[in-house]
TORNU-327712 format. One record per residue: residue in three letters; x, y, z of N, C-alpha, C in turn. Coordinates in pm, whole numbers, m for minus. Layout:
BEGIN
REC   aa     npx     npy     npz    capx    capy    capz     cpx     cpy     cpz
REC  ALA       X       Y       Z       X       Y       Z       X       Y       Z
...
This chain:
BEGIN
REC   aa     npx     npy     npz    capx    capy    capz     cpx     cpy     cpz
REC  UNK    2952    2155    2482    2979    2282    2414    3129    2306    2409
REC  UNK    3155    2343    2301    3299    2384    2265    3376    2518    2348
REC  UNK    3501    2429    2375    3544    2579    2471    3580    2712    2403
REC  UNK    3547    2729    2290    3587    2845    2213    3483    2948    2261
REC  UNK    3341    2876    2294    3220    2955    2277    3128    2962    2384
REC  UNK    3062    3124    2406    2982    3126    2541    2858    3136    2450
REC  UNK    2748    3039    2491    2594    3046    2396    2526    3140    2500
REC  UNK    2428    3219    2377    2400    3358    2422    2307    3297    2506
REC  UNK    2209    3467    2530    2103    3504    2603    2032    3491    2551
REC  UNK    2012    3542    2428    1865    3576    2361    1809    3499    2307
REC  UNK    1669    3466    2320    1557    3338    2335    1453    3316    2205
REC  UNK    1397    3394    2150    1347    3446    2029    1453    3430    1917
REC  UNK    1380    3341    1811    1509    3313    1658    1522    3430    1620
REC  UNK    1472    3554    1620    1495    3726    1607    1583    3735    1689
REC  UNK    1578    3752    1781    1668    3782    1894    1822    3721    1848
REC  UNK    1804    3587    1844    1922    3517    1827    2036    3565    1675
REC  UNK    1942    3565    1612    2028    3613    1473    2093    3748    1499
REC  UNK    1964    3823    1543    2088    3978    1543    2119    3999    1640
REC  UNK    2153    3908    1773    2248    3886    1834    2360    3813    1807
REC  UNK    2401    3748    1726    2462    3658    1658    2534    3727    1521
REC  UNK    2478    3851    1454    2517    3924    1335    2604    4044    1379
REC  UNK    2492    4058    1492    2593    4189    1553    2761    4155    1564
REC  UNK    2765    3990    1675    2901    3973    1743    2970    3944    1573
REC  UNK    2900    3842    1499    2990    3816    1435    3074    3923    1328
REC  UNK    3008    3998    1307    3051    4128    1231    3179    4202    1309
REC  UNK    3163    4198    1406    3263    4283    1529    3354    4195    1507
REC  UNK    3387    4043    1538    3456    3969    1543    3524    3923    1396
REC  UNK    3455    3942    1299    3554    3894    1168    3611    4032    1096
REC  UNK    3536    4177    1165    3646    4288    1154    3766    4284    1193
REC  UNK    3781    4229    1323    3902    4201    1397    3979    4089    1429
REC  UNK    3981    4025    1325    4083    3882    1346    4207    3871    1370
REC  UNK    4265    3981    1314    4413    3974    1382    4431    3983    1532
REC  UNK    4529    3879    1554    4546    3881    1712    4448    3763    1769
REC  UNK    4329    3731    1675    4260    3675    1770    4297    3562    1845
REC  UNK    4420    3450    1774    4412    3328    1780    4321    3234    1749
REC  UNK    4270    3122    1831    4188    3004    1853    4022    3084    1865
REC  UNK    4064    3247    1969    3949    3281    1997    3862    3318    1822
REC  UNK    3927    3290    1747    3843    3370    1600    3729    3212    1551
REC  UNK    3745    3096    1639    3689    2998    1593    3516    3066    1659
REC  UNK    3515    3145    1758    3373    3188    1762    3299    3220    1682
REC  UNK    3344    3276    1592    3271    3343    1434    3210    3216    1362
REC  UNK    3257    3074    1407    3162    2971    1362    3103    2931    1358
REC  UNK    3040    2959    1544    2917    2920    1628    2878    3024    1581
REC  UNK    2857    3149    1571    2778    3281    1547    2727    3219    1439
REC  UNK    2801    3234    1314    2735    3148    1182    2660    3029    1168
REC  UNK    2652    2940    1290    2588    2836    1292    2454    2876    1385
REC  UNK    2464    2981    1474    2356    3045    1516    2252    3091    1428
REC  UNK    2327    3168    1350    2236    3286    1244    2167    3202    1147
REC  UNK    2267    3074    1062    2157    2976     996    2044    2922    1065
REC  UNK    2074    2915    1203    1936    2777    1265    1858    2905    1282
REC  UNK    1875    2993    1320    1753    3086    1337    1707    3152    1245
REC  UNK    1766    3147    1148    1751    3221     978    1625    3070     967
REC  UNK    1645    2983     935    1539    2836     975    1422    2824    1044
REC  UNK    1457    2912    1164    1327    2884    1250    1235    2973    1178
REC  UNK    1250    3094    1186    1233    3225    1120    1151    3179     957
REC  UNK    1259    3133     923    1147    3122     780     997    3019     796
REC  UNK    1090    2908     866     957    2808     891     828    2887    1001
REC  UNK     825    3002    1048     745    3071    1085     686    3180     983
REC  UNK     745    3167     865     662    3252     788     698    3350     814
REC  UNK     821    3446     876     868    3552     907     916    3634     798
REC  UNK     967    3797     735    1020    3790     663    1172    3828     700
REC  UNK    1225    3754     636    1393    3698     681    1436    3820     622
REC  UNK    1400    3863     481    1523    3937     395    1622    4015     421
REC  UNK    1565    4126     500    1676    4207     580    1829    4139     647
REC  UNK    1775    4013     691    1899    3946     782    1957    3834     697
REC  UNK    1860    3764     626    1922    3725     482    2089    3779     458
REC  UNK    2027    3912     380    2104    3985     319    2225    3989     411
REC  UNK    2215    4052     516    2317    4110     646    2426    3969     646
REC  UNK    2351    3828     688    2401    3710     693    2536    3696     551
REC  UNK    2468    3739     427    2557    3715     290    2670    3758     355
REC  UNK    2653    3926     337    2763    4021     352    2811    3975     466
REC  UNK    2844    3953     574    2929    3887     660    3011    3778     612
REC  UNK    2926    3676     573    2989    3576     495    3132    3599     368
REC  UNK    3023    3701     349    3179    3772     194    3277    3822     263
REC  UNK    3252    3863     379    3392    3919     478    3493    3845     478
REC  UNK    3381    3706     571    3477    3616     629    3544    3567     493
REC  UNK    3495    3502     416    3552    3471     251    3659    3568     228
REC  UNK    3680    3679     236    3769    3745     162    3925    3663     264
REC  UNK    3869    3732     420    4006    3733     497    3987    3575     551
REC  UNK    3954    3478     480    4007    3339     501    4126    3243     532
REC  UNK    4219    3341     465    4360    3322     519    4416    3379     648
REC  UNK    4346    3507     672    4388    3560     795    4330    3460     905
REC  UNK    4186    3434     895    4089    3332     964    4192    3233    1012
REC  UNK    4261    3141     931    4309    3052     935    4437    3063     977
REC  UNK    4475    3116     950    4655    3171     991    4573    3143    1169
REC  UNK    4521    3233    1233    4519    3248    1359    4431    3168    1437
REC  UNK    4380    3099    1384    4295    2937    1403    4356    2828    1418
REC  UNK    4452    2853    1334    4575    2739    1392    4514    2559    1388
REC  UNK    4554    2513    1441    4551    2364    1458    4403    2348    1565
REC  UNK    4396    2452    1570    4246    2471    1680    4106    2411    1565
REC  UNK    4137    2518    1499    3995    2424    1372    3958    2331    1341
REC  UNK    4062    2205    1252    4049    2076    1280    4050    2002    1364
REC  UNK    4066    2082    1500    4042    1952    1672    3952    2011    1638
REC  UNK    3888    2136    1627    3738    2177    1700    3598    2122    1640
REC  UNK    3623    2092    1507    3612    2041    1380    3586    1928    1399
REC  UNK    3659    1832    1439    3621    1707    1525    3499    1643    1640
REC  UNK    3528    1744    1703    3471    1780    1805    3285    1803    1789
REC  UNK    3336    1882    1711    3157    1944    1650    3073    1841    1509
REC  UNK    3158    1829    1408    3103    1704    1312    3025    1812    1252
REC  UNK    3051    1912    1243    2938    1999    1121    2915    1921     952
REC  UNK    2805    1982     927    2734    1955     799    2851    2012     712
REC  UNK    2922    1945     586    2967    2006     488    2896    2143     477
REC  UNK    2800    2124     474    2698    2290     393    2754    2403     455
REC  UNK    2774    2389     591    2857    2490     685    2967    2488     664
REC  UNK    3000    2572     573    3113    2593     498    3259    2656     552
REC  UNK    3162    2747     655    3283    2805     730    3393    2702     806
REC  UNK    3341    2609     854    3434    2492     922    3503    2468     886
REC  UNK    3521    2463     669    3582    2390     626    3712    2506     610
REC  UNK    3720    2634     604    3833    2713     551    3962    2693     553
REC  UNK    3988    2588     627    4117    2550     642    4169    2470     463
REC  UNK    4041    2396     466    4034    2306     314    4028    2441     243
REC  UNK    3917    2518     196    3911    2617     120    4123    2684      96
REC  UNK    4115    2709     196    4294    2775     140    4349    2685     104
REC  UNK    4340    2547     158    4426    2437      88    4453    2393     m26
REC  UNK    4294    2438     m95    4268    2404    m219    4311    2508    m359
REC  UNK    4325    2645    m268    4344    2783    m356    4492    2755    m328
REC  UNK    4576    2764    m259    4734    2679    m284    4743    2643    m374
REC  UNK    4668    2509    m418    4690    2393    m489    4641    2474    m622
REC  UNK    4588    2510    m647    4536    2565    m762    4671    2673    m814
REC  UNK    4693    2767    m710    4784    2821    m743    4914    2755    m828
REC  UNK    4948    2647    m714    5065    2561    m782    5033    2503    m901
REC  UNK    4916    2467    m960    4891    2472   m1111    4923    2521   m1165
REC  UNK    4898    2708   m1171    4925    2812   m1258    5077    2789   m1260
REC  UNK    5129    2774   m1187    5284    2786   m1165    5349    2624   m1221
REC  UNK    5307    2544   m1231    5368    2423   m1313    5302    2447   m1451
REC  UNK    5150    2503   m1481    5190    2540   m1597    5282    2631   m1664
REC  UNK    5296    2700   m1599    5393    2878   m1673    5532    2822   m1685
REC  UNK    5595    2759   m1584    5707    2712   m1516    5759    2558   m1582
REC  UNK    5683    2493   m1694    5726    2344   m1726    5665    2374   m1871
REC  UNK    5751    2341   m1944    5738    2328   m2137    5710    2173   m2104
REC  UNK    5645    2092   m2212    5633    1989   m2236    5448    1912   m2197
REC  UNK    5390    1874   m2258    5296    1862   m2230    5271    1720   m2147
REC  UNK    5395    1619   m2158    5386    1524   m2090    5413    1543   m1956
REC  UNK    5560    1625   m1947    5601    1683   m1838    5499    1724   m1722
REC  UNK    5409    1795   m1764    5339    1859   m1722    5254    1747   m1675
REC  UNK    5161    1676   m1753    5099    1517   m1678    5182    1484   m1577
REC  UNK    5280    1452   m1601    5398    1339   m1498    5373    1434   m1335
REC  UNK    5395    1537   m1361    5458    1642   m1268    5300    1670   m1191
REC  UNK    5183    1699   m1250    5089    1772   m1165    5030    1616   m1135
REC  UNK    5036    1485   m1190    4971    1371   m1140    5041    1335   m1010
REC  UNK    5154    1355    m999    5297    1343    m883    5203    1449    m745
REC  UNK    5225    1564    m800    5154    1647    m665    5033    1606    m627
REC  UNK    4905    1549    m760    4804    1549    m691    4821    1428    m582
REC  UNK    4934    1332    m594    4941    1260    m507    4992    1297    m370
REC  UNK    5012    1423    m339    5041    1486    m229    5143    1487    m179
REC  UNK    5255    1460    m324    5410    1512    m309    5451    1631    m286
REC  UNK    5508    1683    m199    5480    1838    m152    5546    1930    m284
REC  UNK    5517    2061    m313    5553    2159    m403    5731    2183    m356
REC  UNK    5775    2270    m473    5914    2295    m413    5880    2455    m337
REC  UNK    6012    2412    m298    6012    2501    m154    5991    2657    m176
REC  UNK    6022    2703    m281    5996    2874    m328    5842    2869    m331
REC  UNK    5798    2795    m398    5661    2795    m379    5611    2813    m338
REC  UNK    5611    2681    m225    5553    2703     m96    5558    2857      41
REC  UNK    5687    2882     m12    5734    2985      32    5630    3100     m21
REC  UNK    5651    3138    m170    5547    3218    m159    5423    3194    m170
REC  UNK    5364    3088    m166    5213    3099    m147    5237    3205      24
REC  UNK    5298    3151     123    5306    3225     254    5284    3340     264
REC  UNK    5399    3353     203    5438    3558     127    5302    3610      98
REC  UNK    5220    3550      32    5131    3635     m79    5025    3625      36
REC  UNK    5029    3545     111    4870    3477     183    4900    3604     309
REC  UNK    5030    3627     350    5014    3726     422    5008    3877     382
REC  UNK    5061    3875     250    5050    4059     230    4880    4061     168
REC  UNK    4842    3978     156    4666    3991     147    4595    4052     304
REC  UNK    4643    3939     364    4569    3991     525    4651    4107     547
REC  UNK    4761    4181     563    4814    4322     591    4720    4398     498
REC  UNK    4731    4383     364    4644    4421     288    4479    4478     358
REC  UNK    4426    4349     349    4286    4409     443    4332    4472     550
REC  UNK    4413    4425     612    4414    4545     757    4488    4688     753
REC  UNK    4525    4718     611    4566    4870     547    4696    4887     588
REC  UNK    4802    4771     647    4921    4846     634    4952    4793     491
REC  UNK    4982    4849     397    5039    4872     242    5170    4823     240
REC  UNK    5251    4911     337    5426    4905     328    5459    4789     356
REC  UNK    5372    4730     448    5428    4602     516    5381    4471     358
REC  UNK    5264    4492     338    5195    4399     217    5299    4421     141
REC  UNK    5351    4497      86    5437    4541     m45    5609    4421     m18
REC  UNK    5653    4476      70    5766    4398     139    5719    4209     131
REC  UNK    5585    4190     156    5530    4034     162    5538    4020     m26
REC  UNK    5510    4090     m88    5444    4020    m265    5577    4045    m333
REC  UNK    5689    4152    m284    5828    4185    m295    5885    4051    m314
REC  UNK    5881    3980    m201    5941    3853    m137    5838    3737    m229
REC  UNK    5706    3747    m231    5651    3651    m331    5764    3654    m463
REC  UNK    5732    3749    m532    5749    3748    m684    5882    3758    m688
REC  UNK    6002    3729    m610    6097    3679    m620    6127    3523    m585
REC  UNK    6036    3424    m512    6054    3376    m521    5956    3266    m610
REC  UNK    5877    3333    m659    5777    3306    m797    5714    3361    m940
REC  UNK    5827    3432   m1018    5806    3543   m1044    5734    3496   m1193
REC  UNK    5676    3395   m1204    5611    3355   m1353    5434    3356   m1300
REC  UNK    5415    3403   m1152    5280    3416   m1128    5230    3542   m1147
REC  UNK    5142    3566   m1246    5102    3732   m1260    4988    3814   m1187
REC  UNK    4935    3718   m1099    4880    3760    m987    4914    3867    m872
REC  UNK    5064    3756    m817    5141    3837    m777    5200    3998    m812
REC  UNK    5257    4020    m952    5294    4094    m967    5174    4201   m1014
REC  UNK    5067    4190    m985    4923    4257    m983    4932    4311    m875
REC  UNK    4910    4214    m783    4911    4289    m621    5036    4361    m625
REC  UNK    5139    4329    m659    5286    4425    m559    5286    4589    m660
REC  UNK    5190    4558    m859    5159    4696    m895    5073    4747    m816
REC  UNK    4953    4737    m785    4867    4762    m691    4876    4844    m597
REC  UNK    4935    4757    m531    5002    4837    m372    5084    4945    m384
REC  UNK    5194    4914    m527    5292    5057    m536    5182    5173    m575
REC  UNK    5056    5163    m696    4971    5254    m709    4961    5305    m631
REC  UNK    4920    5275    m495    4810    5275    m397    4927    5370    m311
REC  UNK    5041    5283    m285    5180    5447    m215    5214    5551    m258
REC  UNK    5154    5592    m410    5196    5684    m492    5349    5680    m555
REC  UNK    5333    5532    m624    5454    5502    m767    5446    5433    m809
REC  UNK    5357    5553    m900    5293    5490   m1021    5432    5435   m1122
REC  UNK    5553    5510   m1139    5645    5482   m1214    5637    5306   m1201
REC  UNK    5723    5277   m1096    5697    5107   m1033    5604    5026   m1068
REC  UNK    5541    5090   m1030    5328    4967   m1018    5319    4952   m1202
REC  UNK    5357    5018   m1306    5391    5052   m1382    5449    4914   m1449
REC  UNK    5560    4949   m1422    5662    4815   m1426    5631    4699   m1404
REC  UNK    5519    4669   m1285    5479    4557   m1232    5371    4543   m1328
REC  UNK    5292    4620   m1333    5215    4571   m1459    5191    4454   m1572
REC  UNK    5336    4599   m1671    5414    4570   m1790    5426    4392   m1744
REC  UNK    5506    4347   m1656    5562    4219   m1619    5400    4138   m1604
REC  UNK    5306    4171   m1524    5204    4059   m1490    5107    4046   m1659
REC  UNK    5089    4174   m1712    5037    4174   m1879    5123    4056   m1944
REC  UNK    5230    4040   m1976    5370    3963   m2004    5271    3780   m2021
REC  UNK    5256    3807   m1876    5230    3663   m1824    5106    3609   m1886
REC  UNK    4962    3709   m1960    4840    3636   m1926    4887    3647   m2096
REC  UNK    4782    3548   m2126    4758    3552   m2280    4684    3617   m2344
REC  UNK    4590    3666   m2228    4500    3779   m2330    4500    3889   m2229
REC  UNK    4465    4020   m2282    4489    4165   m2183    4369    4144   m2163
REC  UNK    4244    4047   m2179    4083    4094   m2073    4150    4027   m1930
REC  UNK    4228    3952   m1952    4222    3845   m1798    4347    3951   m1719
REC  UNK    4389    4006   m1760    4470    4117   m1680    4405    4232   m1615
REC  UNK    4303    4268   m1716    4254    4392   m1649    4132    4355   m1573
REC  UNK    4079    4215   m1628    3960    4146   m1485    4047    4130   m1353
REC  UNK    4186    4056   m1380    4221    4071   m1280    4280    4152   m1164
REC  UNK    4325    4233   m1269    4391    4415   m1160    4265    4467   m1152
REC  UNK    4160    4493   m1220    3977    4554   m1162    3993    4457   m1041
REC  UNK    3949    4347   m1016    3931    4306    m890    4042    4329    m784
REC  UNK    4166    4293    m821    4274    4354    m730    4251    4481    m652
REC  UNK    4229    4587    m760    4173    4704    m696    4042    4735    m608
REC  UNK    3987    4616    m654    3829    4598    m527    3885    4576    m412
REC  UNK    3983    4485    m425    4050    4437    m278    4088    4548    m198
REC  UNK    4133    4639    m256    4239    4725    m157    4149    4863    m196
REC  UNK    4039    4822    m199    3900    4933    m161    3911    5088    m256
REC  UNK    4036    5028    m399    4016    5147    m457    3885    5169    m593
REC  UNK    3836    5207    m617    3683    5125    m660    3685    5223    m786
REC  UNK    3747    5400    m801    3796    5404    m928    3835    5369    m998
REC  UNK    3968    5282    m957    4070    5233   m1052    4024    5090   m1076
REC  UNK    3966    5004   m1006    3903    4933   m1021    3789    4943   m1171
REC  UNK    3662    5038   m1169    3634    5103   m1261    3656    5126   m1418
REC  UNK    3778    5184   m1358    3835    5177   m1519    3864    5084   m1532
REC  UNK    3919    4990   m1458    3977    4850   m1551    3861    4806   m1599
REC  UNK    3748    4783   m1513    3630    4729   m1556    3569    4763   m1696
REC  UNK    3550    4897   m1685    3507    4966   m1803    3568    4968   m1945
REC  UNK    3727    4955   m1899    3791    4886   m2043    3741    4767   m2094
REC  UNK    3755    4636   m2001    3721    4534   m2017    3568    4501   m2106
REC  UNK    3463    4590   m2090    3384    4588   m2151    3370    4642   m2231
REC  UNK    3445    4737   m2263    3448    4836   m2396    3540    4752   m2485
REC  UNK    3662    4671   m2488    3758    4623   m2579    3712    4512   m2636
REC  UNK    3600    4401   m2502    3544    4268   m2494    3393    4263   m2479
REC  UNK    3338    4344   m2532    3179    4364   m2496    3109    4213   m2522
REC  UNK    3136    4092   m2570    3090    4012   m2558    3120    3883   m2469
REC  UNK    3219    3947   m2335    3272    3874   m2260    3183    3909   m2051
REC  UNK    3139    3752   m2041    3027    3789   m1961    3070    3857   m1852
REC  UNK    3274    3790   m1846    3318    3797   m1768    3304    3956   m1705
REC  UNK    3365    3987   m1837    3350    4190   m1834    3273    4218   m1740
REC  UNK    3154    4197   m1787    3001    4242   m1755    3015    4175   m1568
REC  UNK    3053    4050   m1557    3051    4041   m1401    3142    4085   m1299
REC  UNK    3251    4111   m1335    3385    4198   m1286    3318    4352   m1232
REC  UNK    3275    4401   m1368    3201    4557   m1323    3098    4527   m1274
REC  UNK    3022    4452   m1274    2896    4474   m1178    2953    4442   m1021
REC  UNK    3049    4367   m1038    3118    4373    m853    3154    4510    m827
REC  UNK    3223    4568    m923    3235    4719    m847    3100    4800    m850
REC  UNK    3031    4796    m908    2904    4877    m904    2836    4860    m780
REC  UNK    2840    4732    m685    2776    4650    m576    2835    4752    m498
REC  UNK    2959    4761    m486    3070    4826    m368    3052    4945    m412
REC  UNK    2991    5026    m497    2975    5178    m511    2811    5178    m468
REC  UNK    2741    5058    m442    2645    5104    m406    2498    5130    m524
REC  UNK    2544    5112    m629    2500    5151    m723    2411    5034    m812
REC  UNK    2297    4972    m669    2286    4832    m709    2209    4785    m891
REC  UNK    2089    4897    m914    2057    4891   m1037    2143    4827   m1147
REC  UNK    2250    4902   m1123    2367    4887   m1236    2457    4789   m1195
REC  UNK    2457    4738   m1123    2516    4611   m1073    2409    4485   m1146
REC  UNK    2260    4486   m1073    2158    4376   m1149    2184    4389   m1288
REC  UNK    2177    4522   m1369    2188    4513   m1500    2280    4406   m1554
REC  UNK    2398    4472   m1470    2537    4386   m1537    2530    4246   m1508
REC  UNK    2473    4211   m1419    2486    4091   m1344    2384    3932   m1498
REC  UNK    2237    4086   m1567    2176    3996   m1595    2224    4022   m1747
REC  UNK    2327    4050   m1775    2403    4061   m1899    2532    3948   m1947
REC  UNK    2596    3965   m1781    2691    3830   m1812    2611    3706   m1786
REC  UNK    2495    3682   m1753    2424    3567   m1706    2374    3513   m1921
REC  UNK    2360    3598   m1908    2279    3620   m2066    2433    3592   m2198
REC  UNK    2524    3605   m2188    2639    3612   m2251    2707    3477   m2229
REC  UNK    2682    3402   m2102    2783    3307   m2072    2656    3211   m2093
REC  UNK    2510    3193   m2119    2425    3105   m2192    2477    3089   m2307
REC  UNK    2484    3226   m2350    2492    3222   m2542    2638    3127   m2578
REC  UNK    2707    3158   m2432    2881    3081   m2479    2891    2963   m2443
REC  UNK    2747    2891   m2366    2787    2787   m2327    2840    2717   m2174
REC  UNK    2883    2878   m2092    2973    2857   m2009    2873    2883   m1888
REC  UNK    2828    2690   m1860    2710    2737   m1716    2722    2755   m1637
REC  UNK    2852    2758   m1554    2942    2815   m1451    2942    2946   m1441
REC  UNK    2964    3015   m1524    2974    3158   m1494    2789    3194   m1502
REC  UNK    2738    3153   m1589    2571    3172   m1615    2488    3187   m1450
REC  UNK    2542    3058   m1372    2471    3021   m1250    2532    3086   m1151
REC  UNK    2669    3138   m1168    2704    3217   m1039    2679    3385   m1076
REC  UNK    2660    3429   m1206    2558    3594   m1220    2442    3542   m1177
REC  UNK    2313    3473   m1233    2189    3492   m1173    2204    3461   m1040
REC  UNK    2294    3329    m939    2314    3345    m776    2329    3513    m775
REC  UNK    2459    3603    m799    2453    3725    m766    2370    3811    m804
REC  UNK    2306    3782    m881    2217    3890    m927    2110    3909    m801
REC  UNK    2045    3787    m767    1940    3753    m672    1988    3785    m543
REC  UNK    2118    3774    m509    2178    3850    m364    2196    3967    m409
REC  UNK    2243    4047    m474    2237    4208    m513    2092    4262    m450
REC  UNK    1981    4169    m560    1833    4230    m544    1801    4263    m413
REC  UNK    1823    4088    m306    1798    4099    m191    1857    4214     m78
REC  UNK    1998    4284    m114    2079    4351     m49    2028    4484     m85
REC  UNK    1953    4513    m211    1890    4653    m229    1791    4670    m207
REC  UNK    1731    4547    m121    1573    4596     m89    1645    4598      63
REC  UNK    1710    4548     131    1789    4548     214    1796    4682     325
REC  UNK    1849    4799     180    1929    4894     202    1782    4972     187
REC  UNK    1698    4913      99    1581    5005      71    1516    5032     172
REC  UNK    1473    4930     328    1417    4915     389    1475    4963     568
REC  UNK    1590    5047     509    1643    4988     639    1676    5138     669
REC  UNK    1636    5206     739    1627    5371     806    1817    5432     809
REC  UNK    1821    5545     710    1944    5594     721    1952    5692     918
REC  UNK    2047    5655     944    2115    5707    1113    2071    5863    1080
């Protein structure tokens, strides 16, 4: 057994899961600070599947903890970078050590950020290099694992940390991190999403404003701006403003599935699951008609976790 982890008490695959949902929930609220100790949240997750397993192969009904299991999971997913920041070099020894199944996904987060980097540095050799050969020469060079230049790298850092301040609600401090990004990357309009965002969110609007104007600049079309500031604003839990972006998006682009799946994420987080499935089985239905089975297969996946999370909520005694 891995020294990260004390294996519980409880004896019953019931027992074990929501002993196992409980800690892990407590524990991926609070990752900052944790260090090495945040690698526990992996065994918890590897708990909750084998007994989510036993459980079904008993004919039990899972759904309730199903559901509970997702939403943890979307936690840990969001603050993946924080995860990892304080996991340190501990993950891949521990990682070693244990030999988990690819499927256990959580093991891999170290890869997961590695790969959203790399992606990033795409957007940024495209925006950042005219020439279409250029562009071959240059991203075939990195995929060979020639390192990025150094601003880059720099702000992927920047941005990866005013996200985790971000979740943990200091603003001023996040703002000062995407400040420092989008100066030293300022053709990424992501960035300058989050640093409008955050000024919204301090009350200046004049600024956030400005930042805008600049990240609009960058996309080629205004739906992929306002999908992307709607979700921005999911992030930092403002779910009005979020809203409206959404609601534009489908009013300007009503035949874009994307629209339709952007707002049904905020509808999820207002709680408002009906209207979430609706939306969910609208962009599923839109991105058939376009062809695009990627987006098709990840609305009906959400649609079917929505359902499960509102019978969830249906079943489950208000305090």
């Amino acid at each position: 057994m891995a020294k990260y982890f004390i294996p519980p008490t409880a004896h019953t695959p019931t027992d074990r899961i929501r002993e196992a949902l409980d800690e892990a929930e407590i524990r991926v609220a609070n990752l900052r600070g944790a260090g090495p100790q945040a690698l526990e949240v992996l065994y918890l997750f590897d708990q909750a599947t084998d007994a989510l397993a036993d459980l079904d192969a008993s004919g039990a009904d899972v759904r309730a903890e199903r559901a509970r299991f997702e939403t943890v999971q979307r936690q840990l997913r969001r603050r993946q970078s924080r995860f990892v920041a304080e996991a340190g070099t501990a993950l891949p020894e521990e990682r070693g050590a244990v030999k988990p199944d690819r499927a256990r996904w959580w093991w891999y987060l170290d890869e997961a950020v590695s790969q959203e980097r790399k992606r990033r540095l795409r957007r940024w050799l495209l925006g950042a290099t005219g020439g279409v050969l250029v562009l071959a020469v240059i991203w075939l060079i990195y995929d060979r694992f020639i390192a990025p230049p150094p601003e880059v790298r720099q702000a992927w850092e920047r941005s990866a940390s005013g996200e985790a301040l971000t979740q943990e609600g200091d603003l001023q401090a996040a703002l000062a991190e995407f400040e420092a990004a989008t100066d030293l990357n300022p053709d990424d309009p992501e960035l300058w999403i989050w640093q409008g965002v955050i000024r919204f969110e301090l009350d200046n609007p004049d600024s956030a404003q400005t930042d805008f104007e600049k990240a609009r600049s960058l996309y080629e079309k205004d739906l992929d701006f306002l999908l992307q500031r709607s979700m921005t604003f999911l992030r930092v839990g403002d779910l009005s403003a979020a809203r409206a972006d959404a609601e534009q998006a489908v009013r300007e682009t009503p035949d874009s599935g994307y629209a339709y799946f952007v707002r049904a994420g905020v509808a999820t987080e207002e709680g408002d699951y009906p209207a979430a499935i609706a939306d969910l089985a609208q962009a599923a239905e839109l991105a058939q008609a376009a062809g695009d089975t990627q987006l098709e297969a990840t609305a009906r996946a959400q649609r079917a976790m929505v359902i499960q999370l509102q019978l969830y909520r249906q079943n489950t005694p208000t305090p």
